[in-house]
C-alpha positions as CSV (number, residue, x, y, z in Angstrom):
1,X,178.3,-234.3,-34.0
2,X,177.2,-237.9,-32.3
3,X,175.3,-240.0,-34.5
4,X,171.9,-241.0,-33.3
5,X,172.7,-244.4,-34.9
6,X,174.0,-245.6,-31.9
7,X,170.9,-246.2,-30.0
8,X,169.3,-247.8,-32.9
9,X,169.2,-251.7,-33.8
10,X,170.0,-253.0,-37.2
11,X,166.4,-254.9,-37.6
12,X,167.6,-256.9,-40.7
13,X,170.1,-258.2,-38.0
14,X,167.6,-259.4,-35.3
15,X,166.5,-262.7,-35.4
16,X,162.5,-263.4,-34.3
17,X,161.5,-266.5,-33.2
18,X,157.3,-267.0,-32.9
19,X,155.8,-268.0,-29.5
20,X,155.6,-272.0,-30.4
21,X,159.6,-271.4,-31.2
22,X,160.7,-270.2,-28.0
23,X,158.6,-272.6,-26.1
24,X,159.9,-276.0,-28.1
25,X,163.6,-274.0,-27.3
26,X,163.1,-273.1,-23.9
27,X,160.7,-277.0,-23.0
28,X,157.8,-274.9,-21.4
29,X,154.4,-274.8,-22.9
30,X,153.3,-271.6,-25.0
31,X,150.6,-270.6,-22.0
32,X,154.5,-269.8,-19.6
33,X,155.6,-268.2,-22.9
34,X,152.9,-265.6,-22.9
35,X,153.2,-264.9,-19.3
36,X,156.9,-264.2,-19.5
37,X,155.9,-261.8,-22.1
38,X,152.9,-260.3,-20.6
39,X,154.6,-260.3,-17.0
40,X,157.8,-257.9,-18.9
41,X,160.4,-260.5,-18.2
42,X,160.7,-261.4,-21.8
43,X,160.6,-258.5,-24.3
44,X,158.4,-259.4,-27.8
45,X,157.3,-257.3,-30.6
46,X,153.5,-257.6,-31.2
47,X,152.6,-258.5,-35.4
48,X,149.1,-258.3,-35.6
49,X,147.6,-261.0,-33.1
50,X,150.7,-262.8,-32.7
51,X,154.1,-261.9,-30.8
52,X,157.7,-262.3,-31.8
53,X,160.7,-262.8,-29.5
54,X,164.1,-261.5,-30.2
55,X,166.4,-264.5,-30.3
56,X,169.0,-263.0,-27.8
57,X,166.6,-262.3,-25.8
58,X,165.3,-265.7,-25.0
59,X,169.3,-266.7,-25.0
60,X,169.8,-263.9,-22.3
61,X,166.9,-265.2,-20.4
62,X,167.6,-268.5,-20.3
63,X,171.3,-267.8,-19.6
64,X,169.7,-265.5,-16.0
65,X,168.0,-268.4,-15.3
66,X,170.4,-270.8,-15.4
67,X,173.0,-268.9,-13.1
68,X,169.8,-267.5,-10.7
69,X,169.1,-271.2,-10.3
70,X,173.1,-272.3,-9.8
């Protein structure tokens, strides 16, 4: 029987970095932040008022970027 585990992500594992953290990592201001989120381009989990961004996802985003700009 397949496990189900599979699809799921270890949470503990994933890394969340706040909105003013991916904009100081990625040098854009928090407004382009909440557009790339808003716009679907950057994924973010919503706590409370706030959003959080997956780590690897800004990594993987930035990493796009670069090469669709190369």
């Amino acid at each position: 029987m397949p496990s189900e585990q599979s699809d799921k992500v270890d949470l503990p594992q994933v890394q969340f970095l706040t909105v003013a953290e991916v904009a100081a990592r990625m040098q854009v201001s928090k407004m382009t932040v909440y557009r790339l989120v808003h716009g679907g381009e950057l994924p973010a989990a919503r706590v409370g008022r706030s959003f959080r961004v997956p780590r690897r996802a800004v990594e993987s985003h930035l990493r796009d970027a670069w090469s669709d700009a190369g």
